[in-house]
One Martini backbone bead per residue (centre of mass of N, CA, C, O) as a GRO file, in nm:
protein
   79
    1UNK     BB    1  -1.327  -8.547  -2.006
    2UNK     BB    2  -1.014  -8.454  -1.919
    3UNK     BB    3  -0.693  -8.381  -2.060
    4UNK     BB    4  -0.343  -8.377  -1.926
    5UNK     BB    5  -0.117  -8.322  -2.170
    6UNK     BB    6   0.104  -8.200  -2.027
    7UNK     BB    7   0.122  -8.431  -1.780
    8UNK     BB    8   0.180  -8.651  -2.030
    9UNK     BB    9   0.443  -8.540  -2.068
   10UNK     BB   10   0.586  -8.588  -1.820
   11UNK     BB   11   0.554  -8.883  -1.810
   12UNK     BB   12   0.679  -8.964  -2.057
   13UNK     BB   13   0.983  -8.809  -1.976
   14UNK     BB   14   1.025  -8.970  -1.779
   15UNK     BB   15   0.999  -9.273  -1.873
   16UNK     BB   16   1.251  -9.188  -2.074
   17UNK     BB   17   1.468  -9.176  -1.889
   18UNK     BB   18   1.423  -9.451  -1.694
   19UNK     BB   19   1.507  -9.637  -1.988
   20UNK     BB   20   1.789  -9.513  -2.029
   21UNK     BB   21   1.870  -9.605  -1.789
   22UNK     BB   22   1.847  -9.923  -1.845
   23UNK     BB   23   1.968  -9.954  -2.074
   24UNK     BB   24   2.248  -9.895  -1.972
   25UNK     BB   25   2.249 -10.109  -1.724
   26UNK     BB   26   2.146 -10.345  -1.906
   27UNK     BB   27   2.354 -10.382  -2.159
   28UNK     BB   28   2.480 -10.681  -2.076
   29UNK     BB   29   2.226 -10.827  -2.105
   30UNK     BB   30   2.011 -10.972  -2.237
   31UNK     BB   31   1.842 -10.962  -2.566
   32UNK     BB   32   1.571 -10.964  -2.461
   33UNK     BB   33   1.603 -10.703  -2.234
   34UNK     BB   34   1.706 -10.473  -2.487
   35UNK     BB   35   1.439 -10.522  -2.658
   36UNK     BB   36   1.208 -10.456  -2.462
   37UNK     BB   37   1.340 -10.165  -2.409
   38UNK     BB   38   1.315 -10.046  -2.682
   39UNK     BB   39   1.041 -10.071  -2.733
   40UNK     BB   40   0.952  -9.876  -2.468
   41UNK     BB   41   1.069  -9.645  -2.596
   42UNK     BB   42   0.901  -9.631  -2.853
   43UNK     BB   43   0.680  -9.608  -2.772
   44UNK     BB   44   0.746  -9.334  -2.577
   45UNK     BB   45   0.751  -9.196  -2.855
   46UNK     BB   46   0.481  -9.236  -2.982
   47UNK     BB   47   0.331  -9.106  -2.766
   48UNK     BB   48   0.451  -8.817  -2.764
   49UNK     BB   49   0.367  -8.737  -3.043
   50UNK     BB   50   0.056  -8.785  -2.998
   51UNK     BB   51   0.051  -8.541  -2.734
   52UNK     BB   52   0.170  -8.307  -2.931
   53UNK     BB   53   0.001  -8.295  -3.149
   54UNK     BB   54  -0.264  -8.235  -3.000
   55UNK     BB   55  -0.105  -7.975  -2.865
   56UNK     BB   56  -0.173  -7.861  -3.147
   57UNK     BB   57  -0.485  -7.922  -3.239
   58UNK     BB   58  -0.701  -7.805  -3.059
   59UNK     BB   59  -1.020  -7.755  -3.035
   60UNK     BB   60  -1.293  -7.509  -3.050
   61UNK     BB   61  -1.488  -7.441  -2.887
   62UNK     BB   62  -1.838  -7.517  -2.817
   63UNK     BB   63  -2.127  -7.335  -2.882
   64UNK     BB   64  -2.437  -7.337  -2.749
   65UNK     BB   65  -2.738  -7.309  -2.817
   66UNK     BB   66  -3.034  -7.198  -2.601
   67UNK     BB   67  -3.347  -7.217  -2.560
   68UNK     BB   68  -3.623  -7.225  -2.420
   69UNK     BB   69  -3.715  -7.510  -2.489
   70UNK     BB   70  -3.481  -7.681  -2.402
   71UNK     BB   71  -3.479  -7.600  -2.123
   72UNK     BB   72  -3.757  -7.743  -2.052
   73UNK     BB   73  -3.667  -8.037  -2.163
   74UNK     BB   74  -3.425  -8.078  -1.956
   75UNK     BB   75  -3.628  -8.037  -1.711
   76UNK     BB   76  -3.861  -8.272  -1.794
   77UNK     BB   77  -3.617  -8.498  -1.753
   78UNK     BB   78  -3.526  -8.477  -1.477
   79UNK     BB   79  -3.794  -8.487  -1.296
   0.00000   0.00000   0.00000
């Protein structure tokens, strides 16, 4: 399965914009709702420290030799 890190880094950009405009427009309701709005807050900046990361990280590609032997058995295991 690939993971498409740019694409979740503008997901959690988007996601931390929406959730600045709630900061804002919600900042005079009660403090449960902005501790809450806080909270995922930090946590969409902990996702992205981590996704950012990971695109910092990536390791190289794995090349694996294939002998003969490898195909017949691979071959004989499918059919």
């Amino acid at each position: 399965m690939t993971v498409n890190l740019e694409l979740q880094l503008k997901f959690l950009s988007d996601l931390e914009e929406a959730l600045a405009d709630a900061l804002t427009r919600y900042a005079e309701e009660s403090p449960e709702k902005k501790a809450e709005l806080e909270y995922m807050k930090r946590e969409v900046d902990r996702a992205r420290r981590i996704v950012a990361d990971r695109m910092d990280s990536k390791p190289a590609p794995v090349q694996r030799r294939r002998g003969r032997f490898g195909d017949d058995m691979r071959e004989a295991a499918v059919s």
